[in-house]
C-alpha positions in Angstrom: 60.7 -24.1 -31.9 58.7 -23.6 -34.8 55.9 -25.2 -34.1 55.5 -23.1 -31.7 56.0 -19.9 -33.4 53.6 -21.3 -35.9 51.5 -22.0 -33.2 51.5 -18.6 -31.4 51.2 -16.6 -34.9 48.2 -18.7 -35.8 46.2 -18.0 -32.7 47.2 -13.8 -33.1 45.7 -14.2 -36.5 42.0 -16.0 -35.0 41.9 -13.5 -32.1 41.7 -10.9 -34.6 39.3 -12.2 -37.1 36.8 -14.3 -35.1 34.0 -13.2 -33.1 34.4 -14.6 -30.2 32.6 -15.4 -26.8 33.8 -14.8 -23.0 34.2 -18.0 -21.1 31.5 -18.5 -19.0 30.3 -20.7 -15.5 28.1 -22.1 -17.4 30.4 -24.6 -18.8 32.0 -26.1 -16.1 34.5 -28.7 -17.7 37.1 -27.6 -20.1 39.8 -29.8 -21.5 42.8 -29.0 -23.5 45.3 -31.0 -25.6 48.7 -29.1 -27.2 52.1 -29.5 -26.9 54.7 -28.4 -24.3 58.1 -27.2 -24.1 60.3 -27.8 -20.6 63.3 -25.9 -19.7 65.2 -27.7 -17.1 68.4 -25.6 -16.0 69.9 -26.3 -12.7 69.7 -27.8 -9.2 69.2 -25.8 -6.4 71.1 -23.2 -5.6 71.1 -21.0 -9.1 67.5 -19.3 -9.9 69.2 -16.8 -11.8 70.9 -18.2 -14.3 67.6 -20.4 -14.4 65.7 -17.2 -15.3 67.7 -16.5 -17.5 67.7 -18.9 -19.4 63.8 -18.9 -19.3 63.4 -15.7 -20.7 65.7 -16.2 -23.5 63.4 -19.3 -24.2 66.9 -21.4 -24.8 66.9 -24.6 -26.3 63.4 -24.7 -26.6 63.0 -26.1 -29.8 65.0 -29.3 -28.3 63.0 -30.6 -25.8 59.8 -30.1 -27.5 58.0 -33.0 -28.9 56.1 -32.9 -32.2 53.0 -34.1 -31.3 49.9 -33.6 -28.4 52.3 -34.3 -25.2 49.7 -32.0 -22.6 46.5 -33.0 -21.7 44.7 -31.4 -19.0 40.9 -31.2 -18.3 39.3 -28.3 -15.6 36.2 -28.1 -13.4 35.2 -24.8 -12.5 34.1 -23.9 -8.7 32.9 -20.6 -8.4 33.6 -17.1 -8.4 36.6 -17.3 -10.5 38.3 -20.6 -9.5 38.5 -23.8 -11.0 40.2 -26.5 -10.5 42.9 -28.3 -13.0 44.1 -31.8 -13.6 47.4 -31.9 -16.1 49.7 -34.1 -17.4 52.7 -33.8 -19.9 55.0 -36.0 -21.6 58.4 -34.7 -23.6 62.1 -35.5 -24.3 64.8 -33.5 -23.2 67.4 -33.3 -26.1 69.2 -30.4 -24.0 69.2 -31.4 -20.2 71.4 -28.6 -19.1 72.4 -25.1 -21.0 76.0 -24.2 -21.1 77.6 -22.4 -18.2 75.7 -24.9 -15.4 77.0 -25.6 -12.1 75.3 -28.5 -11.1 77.8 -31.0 -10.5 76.1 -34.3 -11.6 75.8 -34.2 -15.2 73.8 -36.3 -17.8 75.5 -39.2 -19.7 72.8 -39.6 -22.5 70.7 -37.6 -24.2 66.9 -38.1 -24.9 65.9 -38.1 -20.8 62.1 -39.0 -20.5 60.6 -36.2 -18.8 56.8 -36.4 -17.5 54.4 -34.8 -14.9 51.2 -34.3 -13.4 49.9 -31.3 -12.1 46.8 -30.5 -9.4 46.7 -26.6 -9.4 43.5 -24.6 -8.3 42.8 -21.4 -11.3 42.0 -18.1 -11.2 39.9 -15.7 -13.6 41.5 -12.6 -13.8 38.4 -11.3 -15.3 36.7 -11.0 -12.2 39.5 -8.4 -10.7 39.7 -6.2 -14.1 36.5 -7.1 -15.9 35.1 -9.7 -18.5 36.5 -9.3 -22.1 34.2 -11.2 -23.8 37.1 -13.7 -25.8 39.7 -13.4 -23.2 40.6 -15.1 -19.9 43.7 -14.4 -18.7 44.3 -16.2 -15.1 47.1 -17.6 -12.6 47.2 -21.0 -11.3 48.7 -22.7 -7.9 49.3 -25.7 -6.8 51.4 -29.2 -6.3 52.5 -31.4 -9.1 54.8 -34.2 -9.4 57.6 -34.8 -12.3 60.1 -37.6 -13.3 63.5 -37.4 -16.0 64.6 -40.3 -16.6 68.2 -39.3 -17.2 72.2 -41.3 -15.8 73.9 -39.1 -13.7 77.5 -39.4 -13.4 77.1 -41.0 -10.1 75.7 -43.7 -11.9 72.5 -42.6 -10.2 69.1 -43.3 -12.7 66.4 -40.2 -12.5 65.2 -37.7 -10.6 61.8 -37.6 -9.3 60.6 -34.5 -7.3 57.5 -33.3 -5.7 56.6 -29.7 -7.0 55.2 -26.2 -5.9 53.9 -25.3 -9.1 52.5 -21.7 -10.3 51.3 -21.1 -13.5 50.2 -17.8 -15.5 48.0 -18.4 -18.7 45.1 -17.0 -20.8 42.5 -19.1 -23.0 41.1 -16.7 -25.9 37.8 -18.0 -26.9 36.5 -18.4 -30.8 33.2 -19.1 -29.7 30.9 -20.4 -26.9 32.7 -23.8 -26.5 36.5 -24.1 -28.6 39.4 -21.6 -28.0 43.3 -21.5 -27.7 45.3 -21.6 -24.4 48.7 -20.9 -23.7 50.2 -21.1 -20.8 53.8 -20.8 -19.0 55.0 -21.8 -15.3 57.5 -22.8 -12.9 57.4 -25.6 -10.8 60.1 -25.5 -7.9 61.4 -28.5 -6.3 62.0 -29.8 -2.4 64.9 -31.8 -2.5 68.6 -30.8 -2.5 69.6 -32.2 -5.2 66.5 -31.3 -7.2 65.8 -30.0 -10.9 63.2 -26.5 -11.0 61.6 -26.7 -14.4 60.2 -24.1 -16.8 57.3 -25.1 -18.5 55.7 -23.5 -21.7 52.6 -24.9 -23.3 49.9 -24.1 -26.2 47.0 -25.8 -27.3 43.2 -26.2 -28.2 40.9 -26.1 -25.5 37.0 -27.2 -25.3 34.5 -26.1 -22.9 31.8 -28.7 -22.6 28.8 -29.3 -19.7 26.5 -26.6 -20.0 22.9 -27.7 -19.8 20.7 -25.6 -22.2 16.8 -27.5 -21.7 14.9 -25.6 -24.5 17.9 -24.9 -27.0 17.8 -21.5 -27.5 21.5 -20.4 -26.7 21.3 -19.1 -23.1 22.4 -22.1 -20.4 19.4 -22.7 -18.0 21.7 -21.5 -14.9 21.1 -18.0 -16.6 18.2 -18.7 -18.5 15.0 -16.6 -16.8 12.7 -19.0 -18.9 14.5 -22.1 -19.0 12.2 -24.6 -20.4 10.5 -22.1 -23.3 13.1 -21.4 -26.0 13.4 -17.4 -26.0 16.1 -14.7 -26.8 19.5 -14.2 -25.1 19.5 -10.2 -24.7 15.8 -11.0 -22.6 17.7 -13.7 -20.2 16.1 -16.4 -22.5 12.8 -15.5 -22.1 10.4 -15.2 -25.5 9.1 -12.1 -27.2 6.8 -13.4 -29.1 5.7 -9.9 -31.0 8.7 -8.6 -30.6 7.7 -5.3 -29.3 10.8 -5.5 -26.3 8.8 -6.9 -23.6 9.1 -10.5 -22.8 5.7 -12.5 -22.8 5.7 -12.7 -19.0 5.7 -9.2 -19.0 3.4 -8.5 -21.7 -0.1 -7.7 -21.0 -0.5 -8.4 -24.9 1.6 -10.7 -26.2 0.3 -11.7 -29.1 0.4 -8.0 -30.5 3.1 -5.8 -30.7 3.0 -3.0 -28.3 4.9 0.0 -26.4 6.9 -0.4 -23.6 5.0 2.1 -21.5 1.8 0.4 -22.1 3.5 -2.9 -20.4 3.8 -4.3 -24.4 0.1 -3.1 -25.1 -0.3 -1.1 -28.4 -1.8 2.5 -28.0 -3.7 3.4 -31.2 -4.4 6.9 -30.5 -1.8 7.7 -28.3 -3.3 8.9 -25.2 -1.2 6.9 -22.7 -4.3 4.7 -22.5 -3.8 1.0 -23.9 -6.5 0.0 -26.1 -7.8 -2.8 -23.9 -8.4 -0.6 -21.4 -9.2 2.1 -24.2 -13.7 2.3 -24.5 -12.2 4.4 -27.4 -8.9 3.5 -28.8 -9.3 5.4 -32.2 -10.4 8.8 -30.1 -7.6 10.4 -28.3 -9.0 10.4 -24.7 -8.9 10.7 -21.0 -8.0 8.1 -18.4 -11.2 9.5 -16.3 -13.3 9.2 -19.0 -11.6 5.0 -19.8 -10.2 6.7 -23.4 -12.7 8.6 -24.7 -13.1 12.4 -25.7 -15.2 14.9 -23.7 -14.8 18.3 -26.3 -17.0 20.5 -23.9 -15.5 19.2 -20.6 -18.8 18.2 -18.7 -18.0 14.9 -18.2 -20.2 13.6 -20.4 -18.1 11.6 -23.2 -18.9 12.4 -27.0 -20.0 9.4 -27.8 -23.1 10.2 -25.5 -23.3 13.3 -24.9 -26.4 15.1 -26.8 -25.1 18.3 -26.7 -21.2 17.6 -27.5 -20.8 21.2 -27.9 -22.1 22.7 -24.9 -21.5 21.9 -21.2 -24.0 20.1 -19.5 -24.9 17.9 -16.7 -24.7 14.0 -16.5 -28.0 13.9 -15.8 -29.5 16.0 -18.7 -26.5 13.5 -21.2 -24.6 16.3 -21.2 -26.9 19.4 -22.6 -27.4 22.5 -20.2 -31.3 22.3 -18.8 -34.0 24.6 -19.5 -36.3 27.3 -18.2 -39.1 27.4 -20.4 -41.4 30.0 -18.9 -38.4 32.2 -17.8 -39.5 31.6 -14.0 -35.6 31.1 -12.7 -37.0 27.7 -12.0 -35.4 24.8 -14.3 -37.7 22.8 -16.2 -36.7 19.4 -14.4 -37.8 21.0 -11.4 -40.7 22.9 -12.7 -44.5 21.8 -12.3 -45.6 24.3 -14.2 -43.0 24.7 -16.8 -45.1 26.7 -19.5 -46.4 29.1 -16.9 -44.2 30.8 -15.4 -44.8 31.0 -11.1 -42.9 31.3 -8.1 -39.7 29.1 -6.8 -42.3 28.4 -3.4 -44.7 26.7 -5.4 -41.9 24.7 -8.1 -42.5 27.0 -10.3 -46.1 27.8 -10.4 -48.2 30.2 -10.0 -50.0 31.0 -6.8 -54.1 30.6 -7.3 -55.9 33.6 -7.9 -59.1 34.8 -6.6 -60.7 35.0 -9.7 -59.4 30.9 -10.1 -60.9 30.6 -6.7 -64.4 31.9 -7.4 -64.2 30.3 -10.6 -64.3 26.7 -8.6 -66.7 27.9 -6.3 -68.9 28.5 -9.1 -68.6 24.9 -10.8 -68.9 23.5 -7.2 -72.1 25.0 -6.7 -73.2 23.6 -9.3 -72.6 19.6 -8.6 -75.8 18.9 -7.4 -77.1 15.1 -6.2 -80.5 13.7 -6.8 -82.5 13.0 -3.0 -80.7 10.6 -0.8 -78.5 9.2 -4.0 -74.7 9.6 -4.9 -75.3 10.1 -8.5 -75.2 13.4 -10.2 -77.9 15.6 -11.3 -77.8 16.1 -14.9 -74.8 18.0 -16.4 -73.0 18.1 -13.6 -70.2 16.6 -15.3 -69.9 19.4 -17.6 -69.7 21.4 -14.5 -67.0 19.2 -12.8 -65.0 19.2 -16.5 -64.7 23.1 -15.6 -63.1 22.7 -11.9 -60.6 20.3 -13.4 -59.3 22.3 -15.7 -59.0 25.5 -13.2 -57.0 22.6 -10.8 -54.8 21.5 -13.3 -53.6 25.6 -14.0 -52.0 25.4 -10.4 -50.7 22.1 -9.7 -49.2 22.7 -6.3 -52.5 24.0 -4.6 -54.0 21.5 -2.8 -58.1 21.1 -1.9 -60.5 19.4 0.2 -64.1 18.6 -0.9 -66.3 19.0 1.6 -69.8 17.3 1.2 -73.2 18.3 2.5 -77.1 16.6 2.3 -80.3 18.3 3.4 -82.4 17.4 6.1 -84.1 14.4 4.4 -83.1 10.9 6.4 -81.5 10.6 9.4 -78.6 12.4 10.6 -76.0 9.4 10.7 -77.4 8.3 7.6 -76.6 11.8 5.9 -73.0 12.0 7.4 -72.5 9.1 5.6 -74.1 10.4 2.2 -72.3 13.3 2.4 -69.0 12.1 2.8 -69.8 9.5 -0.3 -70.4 12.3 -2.4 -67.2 14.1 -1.4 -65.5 10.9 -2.7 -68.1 10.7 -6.1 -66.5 14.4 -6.9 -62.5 13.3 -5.9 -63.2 9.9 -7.8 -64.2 12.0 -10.7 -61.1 14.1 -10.3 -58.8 11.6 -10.5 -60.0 9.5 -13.1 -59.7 12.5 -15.2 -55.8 13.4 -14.4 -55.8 14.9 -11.1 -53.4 13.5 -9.0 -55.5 12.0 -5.5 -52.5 13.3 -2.8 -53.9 16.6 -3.8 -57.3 16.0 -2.9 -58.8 15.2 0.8 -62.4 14.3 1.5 -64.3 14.9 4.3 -68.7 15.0 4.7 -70.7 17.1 7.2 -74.1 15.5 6.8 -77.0 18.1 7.3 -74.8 20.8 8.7 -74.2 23.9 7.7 -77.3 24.2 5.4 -77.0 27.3 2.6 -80.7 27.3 1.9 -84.0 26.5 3.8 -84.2 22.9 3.8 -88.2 23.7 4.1 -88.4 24.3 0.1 -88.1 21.6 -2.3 -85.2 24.0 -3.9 -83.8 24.8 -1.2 -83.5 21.3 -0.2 -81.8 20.8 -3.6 -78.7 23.6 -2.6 -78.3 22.0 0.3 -77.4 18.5 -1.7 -73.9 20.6 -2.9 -70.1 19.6 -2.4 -67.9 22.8 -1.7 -64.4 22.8 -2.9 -61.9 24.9 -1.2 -57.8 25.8 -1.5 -56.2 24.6 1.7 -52.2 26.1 0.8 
């Protein structure tokens, strides 16, 4: 008896002080070794006093051997239930307590008792809730036990087939060594058979569990079974340690937030800064992290007018009207002169503009039957171009003329190459050719007598003339 009160007061005093672990699937074979104390009472016919004496825990400390006489070794199932193998060995110094009614009685002390049990287990845990260090459980199931005692019908033994039941706990000091103990009843089938009350402690050892990359969580559980990782993320590695496991974490090589799926922020904008075109400007996520301070859309970095709202097209600054015409510069010909929204923002031609060309065109003359200009024509020409280029929406046609002199074919033809001599002219000085059209009329439409050497020479003219 007090071994086992040493026994029982020594495992109170490791519950208390370890930090212990829950048992777990994960291990799937536990075996125990300890020592057991059997209670034989009566034969059939006399539970009670049986019970009695069981609760009392009577003559305990006599059929109790001082040494490992239990050895058992589990196999767990699933959900709850394993499955036990046990055996025992012990003496029984007190075969039967006083006041029995069995009528055989023993004639020596020291009866060899043994047994072996096949009992499936239950975790109570799953009904009321892991613990952590405790496992309390029942257990049912067949076993078989033999004392060897001389009855005094000269009879040797008494060997029975058992219903055994069991109630127990294991209280675990860490993941794989804890202490059981354990107490059950195993009810006979024959007549004349013994029940026995059975008490046990002992050391038990969970073994089995397979654990690949060694880093404390068994691979059945383990999310990341062959990379060693931690046990609160299932296993799985952290590498920066910012709480998101490396699988998860868009960044795992820097430590990040949470939000930003383990991606660091810099300037907290909810934008990660690898997705951040400016992760030390508080930004938006239209504008990929950046800043916009006058809202146009147009990001700081280039917008040229950061202060004041402007389009995309103009890099953010507001456009112009330069000549105060309502007409925006970008969309202004004219944009020092202020005109008319008609004419893109130039003026219309005046008169006096038109009389002013009229007057330099009068003055392009040709020598006889030849392209080429008279002398200082070109001055002449110099001034149309720059009357032209004061209204650069108004469009004009050149229209070319000869005298008499030659044939008629011949002079269509002269005229209408010195329509293009006074457009080529044009254009090679900056007017743009879409504004100019050509055409020649030959001999017709004389403005002089074509009978006087000068009046020959007015006939040799180009006219230009506004056609919009």
């Amino acid at each position: 008896m007090k071994q086992i009160k040493l026994a029982v007061i020594a495992m109170f005093m490791l519950v208390s002080i370890t930090n212990v672990s829950a048992q777990d699937e994960n291990n799937p074979w536990v075996i125990g070794f300890g020592v057991n104390s059997v209670d034989q009472r009566v034969a059939a016919g006399n539970f009670s006093q049986s019970l009695e004496d069981f609760v009392g825990f009577d003559e305990l400390s006599d059929n109790t051997l001082p040494s490992i006489s239990r050895i058992s070794i589990d196999r767990y199932l699933e959900k709850g239930f394993s499955l036990q193998l046990a055996g025992s060995i012990n003496k029984l110094d007190n075969l039967f307590g006083d006041g029995t009614t069995v009528a055989e009685a023993t004639t020596s002390a020291d009866a060899l008792y043994y047994a072996i049990d096949l009992v499936v287990k239950y975790d109570l845990n799953n009904l009321f809730g892991q613990t952590g260090w405790f496992n309390p459980y029942i257990a049912l199931g067949g076993g078989y036990q033999n004392i060897d005692f001389t009855r005094a019908d000269g009879q040797d033994g008494k060997s029975d087939i058992m219903l055994v039941t069991n109630l127990g706990f294991n209280t675990w000091f860490n993941d794989n060594i804890g202490l059981n103990f354990q107490t059950g009843y195993g009810h006979h089938f024959q007549p004349t058979g013994f029940d026995t009350f059975r008490h046990s402690i002992g050391l038990v050892v969970k073994f089995g569990g397979k654990d690949t990359d060694g880093d404390g969580v068994y691979d059945k559980h383990d999310a990341c079974p062959e990379v060693a990782g931690l046990e609160e993320f299932k296993g799985c590695p952290d590498a920066d340690g910012d709480g998101v496991t490396d699988a998860d974490d868009s960044c795992p090589e820097v430590a990040g937030l949470a939000a930003m799926n383990g991606c660091p922020d810099a300037d907290g904008d909810g934008i990660a800064d690898k997705d951040d075109a400016c992760p030390n400007a508080s930004g938006t996520k239209a504008n990929k992290g950046c800043p916009d301070a006058d809202g146009d859309g147009v990001v700081d970095g280039e917008d040229k007018c950061a202060d004041v709202a402007g389009p995309v097209a103009n890099s953010g600054c507001p456009w112009v009207d330069t000549d105060g015409d309502s007409v925006l510069d970008k969309d202004d010909k004219c944009p020092l002169v202020a005109g008319l929204a008609s004419e893109s923002g130039c003026p219309v031609i005046s008169n006096a503009a038109k009389m002013g060309i009229n007057t330099f065109a009068k003055a392009i003359l040709f020598n006889t039957e030849k392209v080429s200009f008279k002398s200082g024509v070109t001055k002449e020409l110099d001034g149309m171009k720059a009357i032209i280029n004061e209204f650069p929406t108004s469009e004009f046609v050149i229209k070319g003329y000869t005298d008499t002199t030659g044939s008629v074919s011949g002079n269509l033809k002269l005229s209408n190459k010195r329509a293009n001599a006074v457009k080529n002219y044009l254009v090679k000085n900056g007017i743009d050719a879409s504004r100019l059209t050509v055409k020649g009329f030959g001999q017709a439409d004389p403005i002089d007598s074509n009978k006087t050497r000068a009046g020959r020479a007015n006939n040799r003219r180009v006219e230009v003339k506004v056609t919009n």
